[in-house]
mmCIF file of the N, C-alpha and C atoms, coordinates in Angstrom:
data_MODEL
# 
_entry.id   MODEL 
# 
loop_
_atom_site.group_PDB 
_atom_site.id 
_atom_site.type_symbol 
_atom_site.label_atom_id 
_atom_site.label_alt_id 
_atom_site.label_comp_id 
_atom_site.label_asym_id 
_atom_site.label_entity_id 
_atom_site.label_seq_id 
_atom_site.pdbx_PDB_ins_code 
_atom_site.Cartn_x 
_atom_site.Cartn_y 
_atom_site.Cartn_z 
_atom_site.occupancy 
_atom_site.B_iso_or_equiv 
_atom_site.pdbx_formal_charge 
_atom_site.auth_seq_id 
_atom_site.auth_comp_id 
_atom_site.auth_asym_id 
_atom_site.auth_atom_id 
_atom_site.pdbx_PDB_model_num 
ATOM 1   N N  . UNK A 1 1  ? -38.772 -1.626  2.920   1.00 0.00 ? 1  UNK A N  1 
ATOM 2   C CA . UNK A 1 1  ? -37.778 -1.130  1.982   1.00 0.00 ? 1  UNK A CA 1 
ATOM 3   C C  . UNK A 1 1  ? -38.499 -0.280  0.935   1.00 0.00 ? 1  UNK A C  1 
ATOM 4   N N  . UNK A 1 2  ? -38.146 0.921   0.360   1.00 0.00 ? 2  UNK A N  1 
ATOM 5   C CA . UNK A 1 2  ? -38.629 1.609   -0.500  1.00 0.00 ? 2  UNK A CA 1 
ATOM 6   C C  . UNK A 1 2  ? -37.852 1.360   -1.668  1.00 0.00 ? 2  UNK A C  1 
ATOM 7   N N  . UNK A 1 3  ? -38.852 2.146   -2.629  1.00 0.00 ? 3  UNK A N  1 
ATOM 8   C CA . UNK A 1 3  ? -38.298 1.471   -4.204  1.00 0.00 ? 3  UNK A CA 1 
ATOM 9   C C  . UNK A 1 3  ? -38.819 2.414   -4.939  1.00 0.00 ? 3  UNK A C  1 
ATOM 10  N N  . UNK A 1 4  ? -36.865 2.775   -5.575  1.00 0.00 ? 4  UNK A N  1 
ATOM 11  C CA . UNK A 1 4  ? -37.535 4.110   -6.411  1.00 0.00 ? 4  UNK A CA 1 
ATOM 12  C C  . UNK A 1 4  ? -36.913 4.041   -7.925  1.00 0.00 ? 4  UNK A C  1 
ATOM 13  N N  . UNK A 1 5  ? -37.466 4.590   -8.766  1.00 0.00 ? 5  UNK A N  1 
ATOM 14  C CA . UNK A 1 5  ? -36.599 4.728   -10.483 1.00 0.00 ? 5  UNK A CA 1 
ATOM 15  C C  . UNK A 1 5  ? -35.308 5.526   -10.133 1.00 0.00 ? 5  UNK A C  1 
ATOM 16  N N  . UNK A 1 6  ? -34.781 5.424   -10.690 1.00 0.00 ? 6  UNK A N  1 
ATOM 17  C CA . UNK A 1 6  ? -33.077 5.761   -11.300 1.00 0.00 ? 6  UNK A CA 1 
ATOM 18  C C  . UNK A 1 6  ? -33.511 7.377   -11.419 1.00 0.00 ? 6  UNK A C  1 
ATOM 19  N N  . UNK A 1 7  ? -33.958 8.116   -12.314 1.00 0.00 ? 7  UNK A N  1 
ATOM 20  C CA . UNK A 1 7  ? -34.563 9.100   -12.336 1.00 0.00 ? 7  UNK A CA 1 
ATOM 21  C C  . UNK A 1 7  ? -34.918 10.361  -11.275 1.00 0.00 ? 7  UNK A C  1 
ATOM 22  N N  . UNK A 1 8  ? -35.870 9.507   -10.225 1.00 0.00 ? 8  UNK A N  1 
ATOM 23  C CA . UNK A 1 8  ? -36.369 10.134  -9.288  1.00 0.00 ? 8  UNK A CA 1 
ATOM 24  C C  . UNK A 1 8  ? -34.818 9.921   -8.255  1.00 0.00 ? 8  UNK A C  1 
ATOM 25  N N  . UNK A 1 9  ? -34.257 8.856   -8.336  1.00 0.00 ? 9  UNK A N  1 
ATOM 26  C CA . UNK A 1 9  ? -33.257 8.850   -7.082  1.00 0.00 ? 9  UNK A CA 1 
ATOM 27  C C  . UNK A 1 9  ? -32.008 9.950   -7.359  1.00 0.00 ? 9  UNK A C  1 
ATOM 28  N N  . UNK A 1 10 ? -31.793 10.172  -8.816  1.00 0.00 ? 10 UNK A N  1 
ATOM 29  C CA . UNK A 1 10 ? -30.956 11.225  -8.736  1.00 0.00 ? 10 UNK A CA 1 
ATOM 30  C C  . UNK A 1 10 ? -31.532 12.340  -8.825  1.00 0.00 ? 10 UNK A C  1 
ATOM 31  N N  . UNK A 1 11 ? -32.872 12.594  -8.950  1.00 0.00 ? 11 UNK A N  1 
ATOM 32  C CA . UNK A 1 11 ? -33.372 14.204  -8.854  1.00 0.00 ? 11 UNK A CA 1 
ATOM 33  C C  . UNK A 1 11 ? -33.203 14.513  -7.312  1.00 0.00 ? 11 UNK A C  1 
ATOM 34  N N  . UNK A 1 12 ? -33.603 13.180  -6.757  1.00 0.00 ? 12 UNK A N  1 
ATOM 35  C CA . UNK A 1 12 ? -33.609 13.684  -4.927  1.00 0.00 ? 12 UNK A CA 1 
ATOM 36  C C  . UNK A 1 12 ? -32.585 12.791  -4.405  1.00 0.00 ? 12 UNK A C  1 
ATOM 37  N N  . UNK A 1 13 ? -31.042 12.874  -4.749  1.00 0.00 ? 13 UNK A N  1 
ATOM 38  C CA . UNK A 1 13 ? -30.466 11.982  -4.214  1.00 0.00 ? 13 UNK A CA 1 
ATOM 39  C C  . UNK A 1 13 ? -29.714 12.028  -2.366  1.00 0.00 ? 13 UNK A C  1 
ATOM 40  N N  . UNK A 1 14 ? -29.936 13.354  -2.473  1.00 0.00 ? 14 UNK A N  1 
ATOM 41  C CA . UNK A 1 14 ? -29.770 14.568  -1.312  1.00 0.00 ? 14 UNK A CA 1 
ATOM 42  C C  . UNK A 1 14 ? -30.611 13.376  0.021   1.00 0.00 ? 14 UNK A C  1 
ATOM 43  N N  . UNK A 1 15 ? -31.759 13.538  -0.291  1.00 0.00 ? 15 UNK A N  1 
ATOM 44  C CA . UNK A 1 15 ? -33.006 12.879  0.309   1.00 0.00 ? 15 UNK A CA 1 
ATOM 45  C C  . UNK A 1 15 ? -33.038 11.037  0.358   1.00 0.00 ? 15 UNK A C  1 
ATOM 46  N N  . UNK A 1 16 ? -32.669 10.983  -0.528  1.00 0.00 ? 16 UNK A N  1 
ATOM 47  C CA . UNK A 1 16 ? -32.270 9.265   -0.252  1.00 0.00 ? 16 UNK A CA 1 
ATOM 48  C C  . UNK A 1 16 ? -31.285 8.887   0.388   1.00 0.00 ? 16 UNK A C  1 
ATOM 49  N N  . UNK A 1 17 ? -30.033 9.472   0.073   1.00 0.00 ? 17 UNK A N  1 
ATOM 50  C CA . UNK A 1 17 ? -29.109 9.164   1.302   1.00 0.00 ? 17 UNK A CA 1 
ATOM 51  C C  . UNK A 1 17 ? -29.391 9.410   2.606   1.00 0.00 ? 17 UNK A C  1 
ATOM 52  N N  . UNK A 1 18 ? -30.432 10.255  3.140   1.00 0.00 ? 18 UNK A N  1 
ATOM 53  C CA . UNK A 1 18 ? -30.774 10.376  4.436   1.00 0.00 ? 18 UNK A CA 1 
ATOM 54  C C  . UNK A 1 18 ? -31.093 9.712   4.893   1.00 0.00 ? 18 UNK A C  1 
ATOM 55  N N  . UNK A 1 19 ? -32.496 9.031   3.952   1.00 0.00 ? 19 UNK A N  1 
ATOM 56  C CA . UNK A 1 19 ? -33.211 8.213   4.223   1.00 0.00 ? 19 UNK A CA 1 
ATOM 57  C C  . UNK A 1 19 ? -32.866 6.456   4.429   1.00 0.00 ? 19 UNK A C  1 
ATOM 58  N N  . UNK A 1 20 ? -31.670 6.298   3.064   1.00 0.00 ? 20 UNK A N  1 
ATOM 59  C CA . UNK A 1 20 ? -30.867 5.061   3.533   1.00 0.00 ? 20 UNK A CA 1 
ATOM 60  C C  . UNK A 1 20 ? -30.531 4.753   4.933   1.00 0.00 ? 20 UNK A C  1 
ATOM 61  N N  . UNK A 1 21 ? -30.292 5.651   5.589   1.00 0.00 ? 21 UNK A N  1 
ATOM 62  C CA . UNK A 1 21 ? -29.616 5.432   7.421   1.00 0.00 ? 21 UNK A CA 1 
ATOM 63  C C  . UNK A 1 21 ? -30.665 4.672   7.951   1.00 0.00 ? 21 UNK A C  1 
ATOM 64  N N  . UNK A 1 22 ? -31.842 4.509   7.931   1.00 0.00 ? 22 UNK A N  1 
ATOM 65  C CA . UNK A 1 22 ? -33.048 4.460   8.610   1.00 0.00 ? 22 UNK A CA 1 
ATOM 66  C C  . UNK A 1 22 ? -34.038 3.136   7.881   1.00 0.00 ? 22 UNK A C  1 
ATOM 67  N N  . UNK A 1 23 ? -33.691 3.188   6.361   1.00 0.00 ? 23 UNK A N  1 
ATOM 68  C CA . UNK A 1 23 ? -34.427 1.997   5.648   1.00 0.00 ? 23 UNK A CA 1 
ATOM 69  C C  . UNK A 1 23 ? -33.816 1.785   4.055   1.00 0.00 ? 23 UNK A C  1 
ATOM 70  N N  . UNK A 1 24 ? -33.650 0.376   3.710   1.00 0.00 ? 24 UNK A N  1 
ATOM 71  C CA . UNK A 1 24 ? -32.920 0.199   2.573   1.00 0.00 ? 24 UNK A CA 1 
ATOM 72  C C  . UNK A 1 24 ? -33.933 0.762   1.463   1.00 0.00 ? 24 UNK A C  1 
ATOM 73  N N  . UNK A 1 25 ? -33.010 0.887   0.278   1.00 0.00 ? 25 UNK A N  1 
ATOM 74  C CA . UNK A 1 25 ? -33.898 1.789   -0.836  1.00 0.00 ? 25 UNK A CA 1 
ATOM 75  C C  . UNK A 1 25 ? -33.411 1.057   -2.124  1.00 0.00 ? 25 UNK A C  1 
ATOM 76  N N  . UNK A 1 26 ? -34.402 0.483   -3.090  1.00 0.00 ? 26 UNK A N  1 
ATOM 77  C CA . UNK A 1 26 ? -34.100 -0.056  -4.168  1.00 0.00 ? 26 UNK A CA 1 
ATOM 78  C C  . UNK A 1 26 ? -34.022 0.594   -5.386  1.00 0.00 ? 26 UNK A C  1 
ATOM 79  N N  . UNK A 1 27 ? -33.491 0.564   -6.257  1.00 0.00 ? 27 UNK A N  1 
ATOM 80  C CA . UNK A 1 27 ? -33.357 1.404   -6.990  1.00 0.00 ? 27 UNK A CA 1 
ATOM 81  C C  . UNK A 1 27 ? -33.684 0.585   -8.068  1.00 0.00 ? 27 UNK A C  1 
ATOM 82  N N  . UNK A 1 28 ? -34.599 0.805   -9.175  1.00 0.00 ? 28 UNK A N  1 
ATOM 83  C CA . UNK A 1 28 ? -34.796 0.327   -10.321 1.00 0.00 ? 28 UNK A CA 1 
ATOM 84  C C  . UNK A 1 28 ? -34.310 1.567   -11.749 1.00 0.00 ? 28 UNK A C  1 
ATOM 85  N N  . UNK A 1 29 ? -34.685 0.282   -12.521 1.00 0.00 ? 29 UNK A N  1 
ATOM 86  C CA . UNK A 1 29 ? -34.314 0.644   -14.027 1.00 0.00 ? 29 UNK A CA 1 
ATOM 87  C C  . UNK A 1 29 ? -35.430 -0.110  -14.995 1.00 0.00 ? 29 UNK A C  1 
ATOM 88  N N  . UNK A 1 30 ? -36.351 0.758   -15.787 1.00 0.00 ? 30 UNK A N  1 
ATOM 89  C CA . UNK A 1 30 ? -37.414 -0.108  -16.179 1.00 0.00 ? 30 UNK A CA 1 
ATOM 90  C C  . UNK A 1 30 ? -37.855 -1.285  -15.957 1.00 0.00 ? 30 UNK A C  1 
ATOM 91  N N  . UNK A 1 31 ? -38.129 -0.889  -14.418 1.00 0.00 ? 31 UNK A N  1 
ATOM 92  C CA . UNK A 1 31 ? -38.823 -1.933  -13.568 1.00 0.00 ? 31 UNK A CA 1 
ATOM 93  C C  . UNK A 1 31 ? -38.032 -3.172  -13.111 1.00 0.00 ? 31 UNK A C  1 
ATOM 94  N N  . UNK A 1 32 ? -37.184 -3.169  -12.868 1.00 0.00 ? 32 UNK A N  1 
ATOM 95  C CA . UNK A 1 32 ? -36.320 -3.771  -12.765 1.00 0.00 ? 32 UNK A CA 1 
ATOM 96  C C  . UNK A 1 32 ? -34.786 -3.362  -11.511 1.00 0.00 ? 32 UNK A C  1 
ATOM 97  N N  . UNK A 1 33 ? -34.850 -3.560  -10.269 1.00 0.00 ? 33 UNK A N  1 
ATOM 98  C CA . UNK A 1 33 ? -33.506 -3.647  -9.395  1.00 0.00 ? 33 UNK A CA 1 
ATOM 99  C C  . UNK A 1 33 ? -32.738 -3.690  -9.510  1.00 0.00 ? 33 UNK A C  1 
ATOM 100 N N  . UNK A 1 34 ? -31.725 -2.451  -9.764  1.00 0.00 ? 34 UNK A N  1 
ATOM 101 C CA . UNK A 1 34 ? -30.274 -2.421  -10.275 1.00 0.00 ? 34 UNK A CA 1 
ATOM 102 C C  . UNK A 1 34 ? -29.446 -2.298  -9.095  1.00 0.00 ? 34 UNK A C  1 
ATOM 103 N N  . UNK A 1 35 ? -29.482 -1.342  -7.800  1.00 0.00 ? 35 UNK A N  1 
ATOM 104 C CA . UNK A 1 35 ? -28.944 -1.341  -6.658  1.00 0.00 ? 35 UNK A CA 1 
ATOM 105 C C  . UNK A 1 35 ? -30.134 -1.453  -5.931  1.00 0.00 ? 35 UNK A C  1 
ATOM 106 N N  . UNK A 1 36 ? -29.064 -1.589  -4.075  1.00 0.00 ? 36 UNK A N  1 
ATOM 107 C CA . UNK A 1 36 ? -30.092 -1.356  -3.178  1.00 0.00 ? 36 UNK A CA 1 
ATOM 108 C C  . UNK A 1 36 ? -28.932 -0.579  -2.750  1.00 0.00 ? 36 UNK A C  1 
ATOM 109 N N  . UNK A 1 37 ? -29.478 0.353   -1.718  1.00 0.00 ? 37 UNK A N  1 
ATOM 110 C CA . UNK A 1 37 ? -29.003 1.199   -1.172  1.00 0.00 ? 37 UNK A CA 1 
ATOM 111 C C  . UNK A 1 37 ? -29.223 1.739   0.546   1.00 0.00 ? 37 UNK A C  1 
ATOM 112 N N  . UNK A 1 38 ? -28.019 0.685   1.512   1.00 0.00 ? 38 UNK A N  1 
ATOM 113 C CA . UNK A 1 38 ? -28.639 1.294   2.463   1.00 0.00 ? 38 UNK A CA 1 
ATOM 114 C C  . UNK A 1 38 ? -27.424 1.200   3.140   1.00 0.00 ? 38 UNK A C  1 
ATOM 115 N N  . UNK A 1 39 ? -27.839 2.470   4.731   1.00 0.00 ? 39 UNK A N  1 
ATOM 116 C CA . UNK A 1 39 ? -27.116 2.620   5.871   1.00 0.00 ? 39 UNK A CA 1 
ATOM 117 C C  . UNK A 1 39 ? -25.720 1.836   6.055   1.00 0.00 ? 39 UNK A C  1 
ATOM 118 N N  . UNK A 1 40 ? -24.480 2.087   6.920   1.00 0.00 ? 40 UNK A N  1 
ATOM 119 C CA . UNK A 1 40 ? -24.045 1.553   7.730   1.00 0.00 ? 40 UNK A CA 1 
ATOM 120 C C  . UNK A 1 40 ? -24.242 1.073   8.827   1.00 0.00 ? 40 UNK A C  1 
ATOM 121 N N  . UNK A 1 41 ? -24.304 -0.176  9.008   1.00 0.00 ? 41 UNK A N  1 
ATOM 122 C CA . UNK A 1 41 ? -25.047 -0.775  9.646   1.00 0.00 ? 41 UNK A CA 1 
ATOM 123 C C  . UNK A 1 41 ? -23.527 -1.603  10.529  1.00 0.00 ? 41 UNK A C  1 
ATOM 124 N N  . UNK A 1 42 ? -23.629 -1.868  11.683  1.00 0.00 ? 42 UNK A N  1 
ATOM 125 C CA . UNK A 1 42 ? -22.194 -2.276  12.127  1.00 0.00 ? 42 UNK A CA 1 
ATOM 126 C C  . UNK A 1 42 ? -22.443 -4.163  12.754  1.00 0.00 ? 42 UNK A C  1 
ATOM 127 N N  . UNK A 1 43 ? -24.017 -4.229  12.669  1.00 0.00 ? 43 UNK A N  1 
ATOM 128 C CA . UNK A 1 43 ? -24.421 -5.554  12.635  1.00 0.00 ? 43 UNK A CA 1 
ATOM 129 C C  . UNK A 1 43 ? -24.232 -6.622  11.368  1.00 0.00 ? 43 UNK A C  1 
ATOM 130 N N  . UNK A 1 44 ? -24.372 -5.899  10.103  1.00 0.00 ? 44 UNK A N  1 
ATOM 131 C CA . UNK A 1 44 ? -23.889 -6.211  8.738   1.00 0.00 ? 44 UNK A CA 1 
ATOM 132 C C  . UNK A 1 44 ? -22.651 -6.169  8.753   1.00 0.00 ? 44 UNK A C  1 
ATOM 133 N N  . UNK A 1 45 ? -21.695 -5.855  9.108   1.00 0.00 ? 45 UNK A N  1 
ATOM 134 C CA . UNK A 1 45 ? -20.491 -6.220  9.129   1.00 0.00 ? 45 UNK A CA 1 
ATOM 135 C C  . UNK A 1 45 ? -19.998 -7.464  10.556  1.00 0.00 ? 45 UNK A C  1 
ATOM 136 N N  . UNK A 1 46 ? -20.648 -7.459  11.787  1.00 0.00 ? 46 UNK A N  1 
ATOM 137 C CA . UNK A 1 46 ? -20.173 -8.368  12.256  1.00 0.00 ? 46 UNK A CA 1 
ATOM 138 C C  . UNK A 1 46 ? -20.757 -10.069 11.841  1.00 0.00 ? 46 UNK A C  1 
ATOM 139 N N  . UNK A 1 47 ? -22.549 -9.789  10.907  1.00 0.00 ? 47 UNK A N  1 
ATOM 140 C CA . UNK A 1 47 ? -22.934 -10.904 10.263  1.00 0.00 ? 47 UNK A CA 1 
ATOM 141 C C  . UNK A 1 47 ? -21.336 -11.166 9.538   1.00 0.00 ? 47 UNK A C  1 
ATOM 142 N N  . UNK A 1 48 ? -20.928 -10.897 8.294   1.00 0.00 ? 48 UNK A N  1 
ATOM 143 C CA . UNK A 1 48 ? -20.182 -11.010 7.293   1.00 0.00 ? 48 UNK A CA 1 
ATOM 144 C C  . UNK A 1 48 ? -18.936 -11.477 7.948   1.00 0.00 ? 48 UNK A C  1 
ATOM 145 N N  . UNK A 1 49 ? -18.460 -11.162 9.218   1.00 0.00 ? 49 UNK A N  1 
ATOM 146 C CA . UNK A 1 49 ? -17.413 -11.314 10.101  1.00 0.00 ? 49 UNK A CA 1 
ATOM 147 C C  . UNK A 1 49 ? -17.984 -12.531 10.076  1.00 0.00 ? 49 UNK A C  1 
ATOM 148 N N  . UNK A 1 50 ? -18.845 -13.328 10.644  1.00 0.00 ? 50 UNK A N  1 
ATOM 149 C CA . UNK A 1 50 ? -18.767 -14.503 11.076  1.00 0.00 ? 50 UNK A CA 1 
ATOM 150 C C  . UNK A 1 50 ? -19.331 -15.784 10.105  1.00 0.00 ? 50 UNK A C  1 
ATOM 151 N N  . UNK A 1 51 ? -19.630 -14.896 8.973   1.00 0.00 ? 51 UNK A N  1 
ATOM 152 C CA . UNK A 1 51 ? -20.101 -16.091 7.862   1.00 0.00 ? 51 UNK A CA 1 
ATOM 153 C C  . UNK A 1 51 ? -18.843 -16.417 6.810   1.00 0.00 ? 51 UNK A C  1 
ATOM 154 N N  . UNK A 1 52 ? -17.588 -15.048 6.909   1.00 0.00 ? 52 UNK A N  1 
ATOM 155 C CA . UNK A 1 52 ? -16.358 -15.227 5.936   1.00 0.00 ? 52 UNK A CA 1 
ATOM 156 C C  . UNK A 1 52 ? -15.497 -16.036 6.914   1.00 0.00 ? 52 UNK A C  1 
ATOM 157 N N  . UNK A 1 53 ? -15.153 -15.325 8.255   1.00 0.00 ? 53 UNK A N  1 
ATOM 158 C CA . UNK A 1 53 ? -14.357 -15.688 9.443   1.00 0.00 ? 53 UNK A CA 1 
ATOM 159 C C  . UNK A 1 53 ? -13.079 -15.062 8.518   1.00 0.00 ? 53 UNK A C  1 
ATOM 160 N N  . UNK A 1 54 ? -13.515 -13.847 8.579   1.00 0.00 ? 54 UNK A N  1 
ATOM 161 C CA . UNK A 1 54 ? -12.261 -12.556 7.474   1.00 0.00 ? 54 UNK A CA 1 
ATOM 162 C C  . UNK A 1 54 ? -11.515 -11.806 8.646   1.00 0.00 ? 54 UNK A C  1 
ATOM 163 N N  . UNK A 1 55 ? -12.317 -11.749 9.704   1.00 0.00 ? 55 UNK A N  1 
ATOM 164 C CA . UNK A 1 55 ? -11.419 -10.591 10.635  1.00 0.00 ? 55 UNK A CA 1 
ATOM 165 C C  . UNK A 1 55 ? -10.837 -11.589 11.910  1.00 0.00 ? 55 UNK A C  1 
ATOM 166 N N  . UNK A 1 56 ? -9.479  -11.355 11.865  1.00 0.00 ? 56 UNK A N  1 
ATOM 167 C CA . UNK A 1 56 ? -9.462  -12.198 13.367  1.00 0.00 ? 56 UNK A CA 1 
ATOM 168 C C  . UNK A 1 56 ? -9.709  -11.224 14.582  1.00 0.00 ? 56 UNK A C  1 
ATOM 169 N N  . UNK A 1 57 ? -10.040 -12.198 15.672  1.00 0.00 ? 57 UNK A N  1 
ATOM 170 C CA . UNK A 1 57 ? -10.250 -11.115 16.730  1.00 0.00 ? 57 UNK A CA 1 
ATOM 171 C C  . UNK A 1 57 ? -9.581  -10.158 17.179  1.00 0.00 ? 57 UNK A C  1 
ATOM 172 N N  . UNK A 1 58 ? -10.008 -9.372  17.558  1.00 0.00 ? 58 UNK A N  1 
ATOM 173 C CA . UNK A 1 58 ? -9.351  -7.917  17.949  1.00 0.00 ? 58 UNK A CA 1 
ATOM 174 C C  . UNK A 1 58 ? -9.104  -6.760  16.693  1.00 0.00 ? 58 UNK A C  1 
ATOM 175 N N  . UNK A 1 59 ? -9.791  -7.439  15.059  1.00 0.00 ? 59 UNK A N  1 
ATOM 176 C CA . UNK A 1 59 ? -8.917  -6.372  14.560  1.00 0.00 ? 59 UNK A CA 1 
ATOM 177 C C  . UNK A 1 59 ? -9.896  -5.418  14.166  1.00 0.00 ? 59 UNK A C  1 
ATOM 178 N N  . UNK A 1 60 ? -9.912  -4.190  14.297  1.00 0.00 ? 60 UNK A N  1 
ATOM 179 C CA . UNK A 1 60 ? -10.521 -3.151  13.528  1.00 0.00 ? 60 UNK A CA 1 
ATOM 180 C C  . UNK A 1 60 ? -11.188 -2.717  13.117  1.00 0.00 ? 60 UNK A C  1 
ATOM 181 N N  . UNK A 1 61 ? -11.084 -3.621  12.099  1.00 0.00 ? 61 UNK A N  1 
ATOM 182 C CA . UNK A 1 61 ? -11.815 -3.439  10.337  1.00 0.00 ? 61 UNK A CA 1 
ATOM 183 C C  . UNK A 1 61 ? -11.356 -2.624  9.486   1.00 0.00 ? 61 UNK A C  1 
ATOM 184 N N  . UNK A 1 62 ? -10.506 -2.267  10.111  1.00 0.00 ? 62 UNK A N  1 
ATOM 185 C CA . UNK A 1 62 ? -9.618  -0.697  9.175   1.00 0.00 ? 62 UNK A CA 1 
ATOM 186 C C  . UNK A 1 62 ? -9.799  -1.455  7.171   1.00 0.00 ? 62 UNK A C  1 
ATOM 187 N N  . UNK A 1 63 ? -9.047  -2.372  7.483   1.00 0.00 ? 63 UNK A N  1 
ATOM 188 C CA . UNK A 1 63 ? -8.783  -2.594  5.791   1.00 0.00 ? 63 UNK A CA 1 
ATOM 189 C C  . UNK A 1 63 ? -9.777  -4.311  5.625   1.00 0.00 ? 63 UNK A C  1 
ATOM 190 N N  . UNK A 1 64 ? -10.817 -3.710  6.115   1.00 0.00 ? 64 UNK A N  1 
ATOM 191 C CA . UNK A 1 64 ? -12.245 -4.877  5.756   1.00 0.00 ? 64 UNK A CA 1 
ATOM 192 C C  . UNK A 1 64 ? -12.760 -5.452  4.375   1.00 0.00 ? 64 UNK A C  1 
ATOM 193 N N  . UNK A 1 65 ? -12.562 -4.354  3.846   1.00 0.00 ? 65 UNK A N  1 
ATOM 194 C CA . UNK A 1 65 ? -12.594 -4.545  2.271   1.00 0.00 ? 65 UNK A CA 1 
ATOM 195 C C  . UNK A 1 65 ? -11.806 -5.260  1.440   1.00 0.00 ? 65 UNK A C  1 
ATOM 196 N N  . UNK A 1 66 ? -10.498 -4.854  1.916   1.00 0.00 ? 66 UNK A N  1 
ATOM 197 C CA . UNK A 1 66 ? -9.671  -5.544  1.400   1.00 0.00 ? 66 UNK A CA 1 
ATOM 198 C C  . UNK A 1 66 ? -9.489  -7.059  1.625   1.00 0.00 ? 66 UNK A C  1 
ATOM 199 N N  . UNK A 1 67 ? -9.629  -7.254  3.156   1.00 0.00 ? 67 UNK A N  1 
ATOM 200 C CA . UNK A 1 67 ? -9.970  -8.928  3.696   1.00 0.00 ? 67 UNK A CA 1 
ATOM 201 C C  . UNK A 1 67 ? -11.135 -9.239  2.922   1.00 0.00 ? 67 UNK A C  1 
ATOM 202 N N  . UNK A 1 68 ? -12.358 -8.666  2.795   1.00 0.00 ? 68 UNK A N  1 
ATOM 203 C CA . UNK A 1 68 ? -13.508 -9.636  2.044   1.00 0.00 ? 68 UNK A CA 1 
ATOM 204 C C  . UNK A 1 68 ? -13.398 -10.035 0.949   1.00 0.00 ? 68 UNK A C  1 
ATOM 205 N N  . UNK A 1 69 ? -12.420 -9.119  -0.298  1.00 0.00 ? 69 UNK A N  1 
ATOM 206 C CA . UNK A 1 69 ? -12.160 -9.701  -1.655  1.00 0.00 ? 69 UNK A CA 1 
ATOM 207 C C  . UNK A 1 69 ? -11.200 -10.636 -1.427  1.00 0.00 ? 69 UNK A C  1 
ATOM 208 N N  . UNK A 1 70 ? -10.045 -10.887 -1.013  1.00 0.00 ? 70 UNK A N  1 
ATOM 209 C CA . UNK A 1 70 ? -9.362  -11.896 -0.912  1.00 0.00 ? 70 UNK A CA 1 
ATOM 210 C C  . UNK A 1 70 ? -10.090 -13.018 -0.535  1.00 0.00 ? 70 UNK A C  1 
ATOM 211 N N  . UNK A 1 71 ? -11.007 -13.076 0.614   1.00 0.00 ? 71 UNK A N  1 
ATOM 212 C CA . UNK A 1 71 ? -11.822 -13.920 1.343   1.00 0.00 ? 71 UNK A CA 1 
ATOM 213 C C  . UNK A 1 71 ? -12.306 -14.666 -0.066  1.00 0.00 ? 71 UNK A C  1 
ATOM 214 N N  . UNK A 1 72 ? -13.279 -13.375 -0.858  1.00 0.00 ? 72 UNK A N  1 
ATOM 215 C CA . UNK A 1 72 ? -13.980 -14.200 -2.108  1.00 0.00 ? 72 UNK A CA 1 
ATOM 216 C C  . UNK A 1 72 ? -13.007 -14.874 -3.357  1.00 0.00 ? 72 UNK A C  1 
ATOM 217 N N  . UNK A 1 73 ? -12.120 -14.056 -3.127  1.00 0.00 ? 73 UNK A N  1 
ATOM 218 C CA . UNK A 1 73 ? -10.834 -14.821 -4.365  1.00 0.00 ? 73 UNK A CA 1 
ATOM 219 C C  . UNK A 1 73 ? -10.949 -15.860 -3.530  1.00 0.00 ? 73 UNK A C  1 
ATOM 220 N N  . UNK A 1 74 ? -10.560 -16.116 -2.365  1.00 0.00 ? 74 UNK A N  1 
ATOM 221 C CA . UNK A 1 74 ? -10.020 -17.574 -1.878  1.00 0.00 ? 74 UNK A CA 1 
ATOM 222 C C  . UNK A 1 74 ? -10.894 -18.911 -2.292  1.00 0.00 ? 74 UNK A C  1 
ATOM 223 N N  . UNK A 1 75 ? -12.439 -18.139 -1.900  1.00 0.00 ? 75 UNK A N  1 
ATOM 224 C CA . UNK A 1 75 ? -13.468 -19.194 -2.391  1.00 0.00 ? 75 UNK A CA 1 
ATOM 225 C C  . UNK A 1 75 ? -13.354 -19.402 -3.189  1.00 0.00 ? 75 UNK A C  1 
ATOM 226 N N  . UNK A 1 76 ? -13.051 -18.585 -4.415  1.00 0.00 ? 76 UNK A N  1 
ATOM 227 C CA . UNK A 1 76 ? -13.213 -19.150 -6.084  1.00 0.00 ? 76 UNK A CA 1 
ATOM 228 C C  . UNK A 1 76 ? -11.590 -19.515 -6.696  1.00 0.00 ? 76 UNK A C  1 
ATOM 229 N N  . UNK A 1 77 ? -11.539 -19.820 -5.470  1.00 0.00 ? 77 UNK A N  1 
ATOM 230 C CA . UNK A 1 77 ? -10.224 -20.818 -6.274  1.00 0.00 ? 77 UNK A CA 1 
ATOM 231 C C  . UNK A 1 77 ? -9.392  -19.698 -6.701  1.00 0.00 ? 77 UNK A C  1 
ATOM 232 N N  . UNK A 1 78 ? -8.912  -18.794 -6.658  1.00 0.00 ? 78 UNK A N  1 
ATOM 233 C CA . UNK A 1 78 ? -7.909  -17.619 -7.534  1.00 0.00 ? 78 UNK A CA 1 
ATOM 234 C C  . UNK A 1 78 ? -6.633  -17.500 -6.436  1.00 0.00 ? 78 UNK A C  1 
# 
C-alpha cells in the first residue's frame, strides 16, 4: 500500500486514481491517515455480501449502498 500527504495527492490526483485500481493508497494529514483510497474491487463487495448477509441471492447490487446503511442502522439498534 502506498502512502502519500494530502498535498502531494491533490497535486497528482490524476495519477493516484490510476494507481488506486492496482494498489490501495493512504492518504495522510500531518502524519497521520485520514483516507485510504482504493480500486473497485468486486471481491470486496462479495466479502461484505457475506459478512452483512445485505444482498439476497440473485440481486444485483444496483442499490448496495443503500442495503449496507440500513444493514448498519439495523445493527445499531435505529
Amino acid at each position: 500500500m502506498c502512502r502519500v500527504n494530502v498535498t502531494e495527492f491533490r497535486n497528482n490526483i490524476f495519477h493516484y486514481l490510476d494507481l488506486c485500481v492496482t494498489e490501495g493508497i493512504q492518504i495522510t494529514k500531518n502524519g497521520e491517515v485520514v483516507a485510504v483510497l482504493s480500486g473497485p474491487d468486486s471481491k470486496y463487495y462479495e466479502a461484505l455480501t457475506n459478512l452483512c448477509g445485505c444482498l439476497q441471492k440473485g440481486d444485483d447490487g444496483s442499490n448496495y449502498d443503500d442495503l449496507i446503511g440500513e444493514e448498519i442502522l439495523r445493527r445499531c439498534g435505529y
